[in-house]
C-alpha positions, 0 to 999 in steps of 0.5 A: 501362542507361539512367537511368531503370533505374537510378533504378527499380531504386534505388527497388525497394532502398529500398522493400524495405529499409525493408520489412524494416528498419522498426521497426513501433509496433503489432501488427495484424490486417494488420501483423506482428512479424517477427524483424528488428522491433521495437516500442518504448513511447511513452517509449522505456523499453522494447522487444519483439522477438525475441532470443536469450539468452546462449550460445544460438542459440534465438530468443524473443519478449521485453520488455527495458529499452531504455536499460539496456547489459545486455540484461535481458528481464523478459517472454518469451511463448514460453519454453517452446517456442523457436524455432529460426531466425528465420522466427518472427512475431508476430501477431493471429490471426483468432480475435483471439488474439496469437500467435508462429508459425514458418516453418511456421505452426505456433502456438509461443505464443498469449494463449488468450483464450477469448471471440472479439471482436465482428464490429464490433471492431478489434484492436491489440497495443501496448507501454505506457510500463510496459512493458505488452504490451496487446492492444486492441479498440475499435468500428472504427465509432466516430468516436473509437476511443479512447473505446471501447478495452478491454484484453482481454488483458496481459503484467501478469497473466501475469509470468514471473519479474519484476514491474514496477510496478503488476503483480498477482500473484494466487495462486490453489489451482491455482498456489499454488507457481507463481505465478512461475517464473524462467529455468531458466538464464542461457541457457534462459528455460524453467522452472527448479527455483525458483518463487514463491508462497505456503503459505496465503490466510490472513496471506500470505507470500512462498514461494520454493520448490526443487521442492516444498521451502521455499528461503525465505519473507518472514514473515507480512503484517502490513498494512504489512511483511513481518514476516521481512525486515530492512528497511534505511532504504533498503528501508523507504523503498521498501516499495511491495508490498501484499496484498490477500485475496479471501476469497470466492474464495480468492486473495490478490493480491501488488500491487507499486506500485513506487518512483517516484523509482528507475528501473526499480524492479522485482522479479526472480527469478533463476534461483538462487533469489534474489529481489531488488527492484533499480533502474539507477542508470545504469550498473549495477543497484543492490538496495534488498533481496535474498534469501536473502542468508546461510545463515540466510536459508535454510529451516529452516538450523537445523532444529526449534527452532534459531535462526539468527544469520549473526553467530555462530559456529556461526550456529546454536545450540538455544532454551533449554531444548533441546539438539541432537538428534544432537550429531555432526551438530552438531559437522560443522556439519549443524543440520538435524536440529535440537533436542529439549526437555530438559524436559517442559511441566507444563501439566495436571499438578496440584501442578506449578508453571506454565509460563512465557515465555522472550522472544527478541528482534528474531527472525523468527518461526517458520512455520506461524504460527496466530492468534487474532483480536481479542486483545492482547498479555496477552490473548494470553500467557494464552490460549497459557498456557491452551492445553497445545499452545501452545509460543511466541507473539508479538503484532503490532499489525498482524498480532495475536496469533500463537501455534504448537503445532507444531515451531518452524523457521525462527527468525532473530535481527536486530540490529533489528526483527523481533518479540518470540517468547515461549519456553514452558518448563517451570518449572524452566527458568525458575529460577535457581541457588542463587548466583544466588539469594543474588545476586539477594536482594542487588541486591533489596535494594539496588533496593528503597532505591534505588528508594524514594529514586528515587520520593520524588525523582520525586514532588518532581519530579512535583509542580513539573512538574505546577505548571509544567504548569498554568501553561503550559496543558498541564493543559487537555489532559490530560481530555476533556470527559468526565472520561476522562485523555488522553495524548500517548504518544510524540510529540514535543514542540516548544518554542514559542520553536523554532517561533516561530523557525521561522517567523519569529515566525508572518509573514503572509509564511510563512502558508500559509492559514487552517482553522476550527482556525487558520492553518498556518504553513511553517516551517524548523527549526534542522536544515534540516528544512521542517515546516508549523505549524498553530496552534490560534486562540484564537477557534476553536470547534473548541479543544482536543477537535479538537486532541486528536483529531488527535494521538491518532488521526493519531499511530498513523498512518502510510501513504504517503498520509497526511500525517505528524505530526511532534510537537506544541507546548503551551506557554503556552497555545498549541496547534500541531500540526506536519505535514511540509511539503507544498510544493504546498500541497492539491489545492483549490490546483491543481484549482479554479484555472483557471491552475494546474489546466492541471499535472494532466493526465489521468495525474497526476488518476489517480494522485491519485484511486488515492492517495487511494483507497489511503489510505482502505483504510488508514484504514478497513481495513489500520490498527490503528486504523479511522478514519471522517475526516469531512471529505474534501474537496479542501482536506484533500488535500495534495501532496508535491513529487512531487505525491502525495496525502496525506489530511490534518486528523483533526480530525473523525475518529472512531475505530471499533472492528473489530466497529463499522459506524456511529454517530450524533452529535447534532452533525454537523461536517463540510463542505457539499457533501461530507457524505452525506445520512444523516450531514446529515440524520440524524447517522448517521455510518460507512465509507459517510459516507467514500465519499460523500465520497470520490465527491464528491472524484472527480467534482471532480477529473474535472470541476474544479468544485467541488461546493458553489459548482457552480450551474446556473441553470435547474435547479438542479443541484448538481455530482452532480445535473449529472453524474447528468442527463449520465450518463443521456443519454449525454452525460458528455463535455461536464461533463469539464474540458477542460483534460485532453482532450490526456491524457486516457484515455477507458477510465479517465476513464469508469470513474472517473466510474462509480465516482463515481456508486456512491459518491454513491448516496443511499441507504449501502447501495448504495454500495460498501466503500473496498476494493471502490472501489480494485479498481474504480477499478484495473480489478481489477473490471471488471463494474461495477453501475449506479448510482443516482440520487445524494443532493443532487441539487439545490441547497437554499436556504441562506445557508450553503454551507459548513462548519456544525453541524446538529441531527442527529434522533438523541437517543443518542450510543455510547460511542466514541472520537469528537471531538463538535465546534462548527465555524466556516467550513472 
């Protein structure tokens, strides 16, 4: 054989060894999935391709964790209908559909989108960093096929028995109980016994079923928590799961956001019915919580009326006043058939004595939960005292009042948290014995000399602390202009001489810059703890109504995108409110610098905007409180070391109350650039004003231009009214900031420029809610409506562009719990 062979005959082995042992990073309509490929994400966190479980030779296509030791698959396509050799192949059909066919061409698994993609389209499959299988379309005309790409399909809205971060799961009527399903066994992906859903739209909660059986449910949502889980420090920290309930269609939407700091964060549902939130911290994977963990975790352990408590021995034991309904099975430790009451309720019975509450502490409360809307706490207690098929209630702040009229099951007691049940017995089971009597008129007795002492002590006491008091200024924070007493409830109080320590005696080296209310100070206490220090200056017209509007409104606050208030100091006459400290400082900081904005990419801008987002459903919707803030604008959005936005100064925020829409002032405060044309010219105020400012916001962090210092010299333009003329010639590319053009994501940045324009819409009825702001701007709602031409689409002639006070029209003000306050330059 000659060399020439030789060589041509090596060129054939290379060719053909690198056309079967290639590892391919897309799917297309040309370019196929086979056995021995595999497609790895961008970031190399994860990996799709065929596999085999353990102890089988069946094959499956699969998405698993690329650099964990253990194989872990969290995705499998086809796993209900294995392969049984390795001819499978993955691919884009015709029809535009991706599907896992076998040797013989036979369809095993298929996206079964319904709609076939334009003539004009080009489709692609490929492996996002999230770990995101994404089947994509774009022109294949386009000069630039990443301004027209849409996902027409993903691996997200269809989990099998995990959920990754940012992962939907929508509960629907047809899968109410299957909306997860896990492995049938560690060697069978298919189907198992287990399942997770959902037993109502209406206050969610997590069900994990056995069958068609309760096997362990999560307590009702109260907005914030699962109000059935014993949340660790550590779980509390990473508490990033969020419901949102559609009630116009009748779904409710699990949303898990994942724990940034943890590596691959995710929820896994195994096949023994555990549900558990886990992460790899290396070498193995660690749990931030599990469930069911004990045999109380279990449904209904102890039957109707039966408390659990995995300290105890027996772990089960009746409420009071019931007694076990068979005492043999209780005593061979089977509690199912639960406890019936020793005693009738009197409720209806004339000349009988009322029934009252017997209170159990931290427990989980029962299922089949009913509520009352708008009550509080006592409100609640006497509407359930007035309703004979009442047989316990508990109040939530989040969740409200709470009350049941059928058998109680599923009660659990914490050693903390969990809330407050409160028993309905018969009179007779609240009362006491004769020897308790004679004890109880004895300590009566004793209590009462005690406690008058104690009183003249306390109003001793009272009366120089009340002079002290006045002396150190705090008397002029404890009524309103109107006469109205205000309280500081549970915050803490600093010293002033700890905080002057703190801060070096307030240095213009720690200064970290100047509001209308006074300059903030950084700050190190005695314990090593950063905080920021903002000090109420002496000459600001904002003083102490502003003050105190923060701390009581921002004190009853507390969400992952708003700034956190850790006390407050009002001592000789000083004023200072102390935050957390944020050492990147506000967004104002990076994104109008022409050096520091080139560290928010493209990705980093995103997920600013969807915090700040989320924060505003929060104020205006999920809190207890419903806060329109006033002053959203780039210099109140500060960022944590890992650059999350948190909304910050509540100053000018108003509180609503959940039946209020609006209001009107007579004095309008806030900041030029930012405030909605019915709030500047008018004084009309609401959830709307929020929104305009918010797509002010938006568009700045788009375009990095600010909007009141935004000037186009041959016409005129404000930055919304620049952007408007764009969108209408189809040329919105040009007013992007340029340094994000490396990172950018065309599909996402136009949305959010969409999304802006509805926002700024002049007119507030055409703006959208904030709920319906974040389901557009994460692609939850995808048909979005045109927008209208924006409010101040032009620059006025002003010798002021900055914060200001104005004469709103309106003569009347409604009673509400609102700071009407003078401004100096913001």
């Amino acid at each position: 054989m000659t060399s020439v062979h030789v060589l041509f005959l090596l060129c054939c082995c290379c060719c053909y060894y690198n056309t079967c042992c290639m590892t391919i990073d897309s799917i297309t309509s040309s370019k196929f999935l086979q056995d021995s490929d595999s497609i790895v994400s961008n970031n190399g966190n994860f990996k799709l391709g065929f596999f085999s479980p353990f102890n089988s030779t069946n094959r499956y296509v699969g998405i698993w964790f690329n650099k964990v030791s253990s194989k872990d698959v969290f995705w499998v396509a086809n796993r209900n209908n294995p392969l049984n050799d390795s001819s499978g192949v993955m691919k884009i059909s015709t029809d535009g559909n991706l599907q896992v066919l076998n040797g013989k061409n036979d369809i095993i698994w298929s996206s079964n989108l319904s709609t076939k993609s334009p003539t004009n389209s080009t489709l692609s499959s490929q492996l996002l960093d999230s770990g995101n299988l994404v089947l994509l379309t774009y022109n294949s005309s386009s000069t630039s096929s990443t301004h027209n790409r849409t996902i027409i399909w993903q691996s997200f809205d269809h989990p099998t028995d995990s959920l990754m971060p940012n992962t939907k799961l929508t509960i629907t009527s047809s899968n109410m109980k299957h909306s997860l399903q896990p492995w049938k066994s560690p060697s069978d992906p298919s189907y198992g016994r287990f399942s997770v859903g959902a037993d109502s739209f209406t206050h969610s909660q997590v069900m994990i079923w056995d069958n068609d059986r309760p096997h362990w449910r999560s307590g009702p949502w109260n907005g914030n928590i699962f109000l059935g889980l014993l949340y660790t420090d550590e779980a509390k920290n990473y508490a990033n799961t969020y419901i949102r309930q559609n009630d116009r269609d009748g779904t409710a939407d699990f949303v898990y956001t994942g724990a940034s700091t943890l590596a691959y964060s995710h929820y896994a549902f195994s096949y023994d019915g555990t549900i558990s939130e886990k992460w790899w911290d290396g070498e193995n994977w660690q749990f931030v919580w599990r469930a069911p963990e004990t045999k109380c975790d279990l449904y209904g352990n102890c039957g109707a009326f039966g408390t659990c408590n995995p300290l105890s021995t027996p772990v089960c034991k009746c409420l009071k006043g019931f007694a076990p309904k068979s005492t043999e099975e209780w005593k061979k430790g089977n509690w199912s058939s639960g406890c019936v009451r020793g005693a009738s309720l009197q409720c209806g019975i004339e000349g009988r004595k009322q029934d009252g509450f017997s209170k159990l502490r931290n427990v989980k409360v029962p299922d089949h939960t009913e509520w009352s809307v708008g009550l509080n706490q006592v409100e609640c207690r006497t509407q359930c005292l007035k309703n004979c098929s009442c047989l316990a209630y508990a109040y939530d702040a989040g969740a409200g009042c709470m009350y049941w009229s059928t058998d109680l099951i599923d009660i659990q007691e914490f050693p903390s948290g969990g809330l407050d049940l409160y028993l309905r017995l018969p009179h007779s089971e609240l009362g006491t014995s004769s020897k308790q009597k004679v004890v109880i008129i004895v300590v009566v007795v004793i209590g009462t000399t005690g406690v008058a002492a104690l009183i003249y002590f306390l109003w001793r006491w009272k009366g120089q602390r009340q002079a002290q008091r006045k002396n150190e200024g705090l008397e002029d924070l404890k009524h309103d202009d109107n006469g109205n007493q205000v309280q500081l409830k549970e915050l803490p109080l600093f010293e002033f001489k700890k905080l002057a320590i703190a801060t070096n005696d307030f240095q213009d080296s720690n200064k970290l810059g100047q509001g209308g209310f006074g300059p903030v100070y950084k700050g190190k206490l005695e314990d090593g703890v950063e905080i920021a220090v903002k000090r109420l200056s002496v000459a600001s017209g904002q003083g102490v109504e502003d003050f105190m509007n923060e701390v009581v409104v921002i004190s009853k606050l507390q969400h992952r995108n708003l700034v956190k208030l850790l006390g407050c100091c009002v001592q000789n006459k000083e004023k200072m409110l102390v935050y957390e400290y944020m050492p990147n400082k506000s967004l104002d900081f990076f994104l109008f610098d022409p050096v520091k904005r080139e560290l928010l990419n493209w990705q980093r801008r995103f997920i600013i905007i969807e915090g700040i987002s989320r924060g505003l459903v929060y104020l205006h919707r999920d809190s207890r409180l419903r806060i329109i803030h006033r002053d959203l604008k780039a210099s109140n959005i500060l960022l944590d070391e890992d650059l999350v936005p948190k909304i910050s100064d509540f100053g000018m925020a108003c509180i609503f109350s959940h039946k209020q829409d609006q209001d009107n002032t007579r004095r309008v405060v806030g900041t030029y650039g930012y405030m909605s044309p019915e709030y500047a010219m008018e004084g009309h105020f609401s959830e709307k004003s929020d929104v305009y400012s918010f797509g002010v916001l938006l568009l700045e962090i788009i375009t990095g231009k600010k909007n009141n210092s935004f000037w186009l010299d041959e016409q005129s333009l404000t930055l919304l009214g620049y952007v408007w003329k764009l969108w209408n010639e189809d040329n919105i590319a040009s007013i992007i900031d340029p340094l994000i053009a490396d990172s950018i994501n065309w599909p996402e940045v136009l949305r959010c420029i969409h999304v802006g324009l509805l926002c700024v819409q002049e007119f507030p009825g055409d703006r959208p809610i904030t709920s319906t702001v974040l389901s557009m701007i994460i692609s939850d709602i995808v048909d979005l409506p045109l927008p209208k031409q924006p409010g101040f689409i032009r620059r006025l002639v002003s010798s002021d562009t900055d914060s200001s006070q104005l004469r709103g029209q309106s003569s009347s003000s409604t009673g509400n719990d609102c700071s009407i306050t003078h401004l100096s330059g913001r």
